[in-house]
N, C-alpha and C positions, 0 to 999 in steps of 0.2 A: 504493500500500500504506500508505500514511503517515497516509490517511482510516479506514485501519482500526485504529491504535493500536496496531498491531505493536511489540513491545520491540524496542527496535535493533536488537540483537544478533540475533534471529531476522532481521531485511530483513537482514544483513549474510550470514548463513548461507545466505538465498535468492539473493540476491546471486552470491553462490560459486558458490552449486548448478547456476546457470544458466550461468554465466560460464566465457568459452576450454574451449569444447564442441568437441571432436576426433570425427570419425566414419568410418571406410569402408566402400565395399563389397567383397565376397567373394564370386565370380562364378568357379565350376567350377574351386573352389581356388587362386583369384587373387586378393590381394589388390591393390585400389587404393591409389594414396596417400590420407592422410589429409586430411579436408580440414575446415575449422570450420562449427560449425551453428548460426547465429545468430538461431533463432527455436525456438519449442518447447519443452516439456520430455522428459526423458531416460525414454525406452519403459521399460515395465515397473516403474518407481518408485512405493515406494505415496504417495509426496509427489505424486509430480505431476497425478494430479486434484485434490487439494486444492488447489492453485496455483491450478489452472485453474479452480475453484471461487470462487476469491479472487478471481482477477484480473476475471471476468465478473459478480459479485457484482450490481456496479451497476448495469451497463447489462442486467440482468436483470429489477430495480425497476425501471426506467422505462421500461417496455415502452406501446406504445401501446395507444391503446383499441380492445379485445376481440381483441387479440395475449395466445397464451398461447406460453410457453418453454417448452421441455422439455431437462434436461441429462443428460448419461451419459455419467463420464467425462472424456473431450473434445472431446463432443461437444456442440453445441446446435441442437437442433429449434425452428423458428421455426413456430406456426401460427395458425391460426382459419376461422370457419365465418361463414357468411351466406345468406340469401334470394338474394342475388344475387350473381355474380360480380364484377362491376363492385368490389361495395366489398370483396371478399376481396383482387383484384388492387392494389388503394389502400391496405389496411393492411399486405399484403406490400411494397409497393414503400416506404410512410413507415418499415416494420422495418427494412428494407435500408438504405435513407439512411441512419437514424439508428446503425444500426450501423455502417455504414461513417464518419461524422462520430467515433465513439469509437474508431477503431482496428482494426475486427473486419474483417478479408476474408472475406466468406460466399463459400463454392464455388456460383457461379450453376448450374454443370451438376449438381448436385444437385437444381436445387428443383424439382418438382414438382407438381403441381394432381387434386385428386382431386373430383368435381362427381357429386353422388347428386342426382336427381331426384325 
């Protein structure tokens, strides 16, 4: 965040926001104990895709060649098209590295392949 010139005080506020996150579940009027959430931000916050907009910022810029991103939220759509499979499966697989080299766990059982003739 410090790449992006944030006033202290707001990363100190973010900080907070995120920090000694408490949560349970409540299962047919039961609750569990509470337990801490050490990733994420807080469901329903209208901060928190802006976070998530923040924090992905840059490894958004530096997308490979003919990788496009698509965001929502918090979510990100990784894609692109070609002639041939071969090179869609190679700039999927160089997106994946390089996202996972910056931090990002992409859900593999999400990804998908759509091939029009």
């Amino acid at each position: 965040m410090n790449n992006l010139r944030l006033l202290e005080y707001l990363v100190c506020w973010i900080i907070s926001f995120l920090s000694d996150r408490k949560a349970y579940v409540e299962l047919e009027n039961q609750l569990s104990r509470a337990f801490e959430i050490h990733s994420g931000t807080p469901q329903g916050s209208p901060i928190s895709p802006v976070l998530y907009i923040l924090y992905t910022v840059d490894s958004m810029n530096s997308n490979a060649s003919g990788m496009e991103y698509g965001l929502f939220a918090d979510d990100t759509t990784i894609y692109t098209s070609s002639n041939t499979t071969t090179t869609v499966r190679d700039r999927l697989a160089e997106s994946i590295y390089t996202l996972k080299k910056k931090g990002f766990l992409p859900n593999l059982k999400r990804i998908f392949t759509l091939i029009q003739q």
